[in-house]
ZAMIKE-159079 format. One record per residue (C-alpha): residue number from 1; residue in one letter; x, y, z. Coordinates in steps of 0.02 Angstrom, whole numbers, plus 50000, padded with zeros to 5 digits. Each point is the difference from the previous one (the first is absolute). Layout:
N
NUM | A | X | Y | Z
...
END
This chain:
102
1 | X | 45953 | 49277 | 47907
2 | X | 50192 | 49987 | 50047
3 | X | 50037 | 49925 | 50185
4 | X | 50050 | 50115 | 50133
5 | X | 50177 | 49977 | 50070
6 | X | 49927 | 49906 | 50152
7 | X | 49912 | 49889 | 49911
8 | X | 50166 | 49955 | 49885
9 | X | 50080 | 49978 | 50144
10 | X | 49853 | 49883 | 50089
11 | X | 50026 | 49912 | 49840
12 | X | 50163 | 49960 | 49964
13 | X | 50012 | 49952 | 50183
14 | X | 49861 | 49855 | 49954
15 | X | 50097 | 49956 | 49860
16 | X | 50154 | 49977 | 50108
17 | X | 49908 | 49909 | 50113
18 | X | 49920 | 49874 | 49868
19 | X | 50185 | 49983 | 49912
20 | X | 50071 | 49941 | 50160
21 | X | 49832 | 49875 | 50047
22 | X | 49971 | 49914 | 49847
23 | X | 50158 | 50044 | 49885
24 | X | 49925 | 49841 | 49884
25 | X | 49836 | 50098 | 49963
26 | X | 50088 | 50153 | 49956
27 | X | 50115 | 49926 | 49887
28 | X | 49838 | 49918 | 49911
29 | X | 49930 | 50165 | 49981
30 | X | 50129 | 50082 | 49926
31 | X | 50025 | 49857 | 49858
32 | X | 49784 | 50001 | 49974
33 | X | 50029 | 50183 | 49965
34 | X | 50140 | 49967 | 49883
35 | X | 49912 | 49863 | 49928
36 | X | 49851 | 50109 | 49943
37 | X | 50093 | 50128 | 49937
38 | X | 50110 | 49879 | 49872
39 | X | 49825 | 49932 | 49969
40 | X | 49944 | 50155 | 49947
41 | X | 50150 | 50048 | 49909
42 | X | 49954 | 49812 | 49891
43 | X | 49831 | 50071 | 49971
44 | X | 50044 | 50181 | 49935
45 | X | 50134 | 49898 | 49893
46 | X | 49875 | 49894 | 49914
47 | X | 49889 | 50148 | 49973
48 | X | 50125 | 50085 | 49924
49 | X | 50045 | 49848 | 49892
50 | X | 49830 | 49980 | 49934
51 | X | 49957 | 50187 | 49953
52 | X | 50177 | 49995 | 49919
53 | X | 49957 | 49871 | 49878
54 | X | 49821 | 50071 | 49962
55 | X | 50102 | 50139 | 49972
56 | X | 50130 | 49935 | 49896
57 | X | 49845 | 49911 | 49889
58 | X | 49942 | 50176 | 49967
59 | X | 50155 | 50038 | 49907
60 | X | 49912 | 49975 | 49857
61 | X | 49896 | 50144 | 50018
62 | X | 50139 | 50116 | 50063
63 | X | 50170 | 49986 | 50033
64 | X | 49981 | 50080 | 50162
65 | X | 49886 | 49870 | 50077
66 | X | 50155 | 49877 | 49947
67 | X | 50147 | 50096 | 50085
68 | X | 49885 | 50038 | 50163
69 | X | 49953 | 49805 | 50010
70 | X | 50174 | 49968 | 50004
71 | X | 50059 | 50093 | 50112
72 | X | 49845 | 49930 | 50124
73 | X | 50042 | 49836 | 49960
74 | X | 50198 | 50010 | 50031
75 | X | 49958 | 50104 | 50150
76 | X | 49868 | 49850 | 50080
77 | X | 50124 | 49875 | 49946
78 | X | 50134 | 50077 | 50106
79 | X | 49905 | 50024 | 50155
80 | X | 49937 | 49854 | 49992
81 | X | 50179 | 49909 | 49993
82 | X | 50048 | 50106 | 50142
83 | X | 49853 | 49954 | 50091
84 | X | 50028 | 49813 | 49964
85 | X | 50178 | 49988 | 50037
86 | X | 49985 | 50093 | 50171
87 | X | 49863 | 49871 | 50036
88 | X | 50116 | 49866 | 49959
89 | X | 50132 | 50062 | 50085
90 | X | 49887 | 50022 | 50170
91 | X | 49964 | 49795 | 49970
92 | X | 50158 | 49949 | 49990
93 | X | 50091 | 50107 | 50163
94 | X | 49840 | 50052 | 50096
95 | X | 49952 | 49905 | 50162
96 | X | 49922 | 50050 | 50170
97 | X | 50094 | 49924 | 50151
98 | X | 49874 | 49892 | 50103
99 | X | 49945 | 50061 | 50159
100 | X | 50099 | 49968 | 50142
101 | X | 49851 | 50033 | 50121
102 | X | 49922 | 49835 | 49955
END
């Protein structure tokens, strides 16, 4: 059930109000929900990786099984480099200011 405009409103306020409070806990939010979704990202690309070359061992039987197990295991190999580079790329330039308050 979508929010009402009032209740978008009541909470974007509290959202503006919690950005302005505790700026440190936001920003730690907001990398957690990166964070799972590159972590999820690494998980569909190992998937993919694996069927692809149970795949690719079924060329054998067909040639169809070969060329789809490829193309699963090129596909999780990419996304999985992408995923790992933009994790290493967070590392090296990411940091959360301390907080000033304490």
């Amino acid at each position: 059930m979508p929010l009402s405009e009032h209740e978008e409103r009541i909470l974007a306020e509290i959202e503006r109000q919690l950005a302005a409070e505790d700026p440190r806990f936001v920003a730690r939010a907001r990398k957690r929900k990166h964070r799972s979704s590159r972590t999820l990202r690494l998980r569909v690309a190992i998937s993919l990786v694996v069927i692809g070359f149970l795949s690719l061992l079924g060329l054998v039987a067909h040639i169809t099984f070969g060329i789809i197990g490829m193309m699963l295991l090129l596909t999780g190999i990419v996304l999985g480099a992408t995923a790992l580079r933009e994790s290493a790329e967070e590392a090296r330039g990411a940091h959360v200011p301390p907080d000033e308050r304490t």
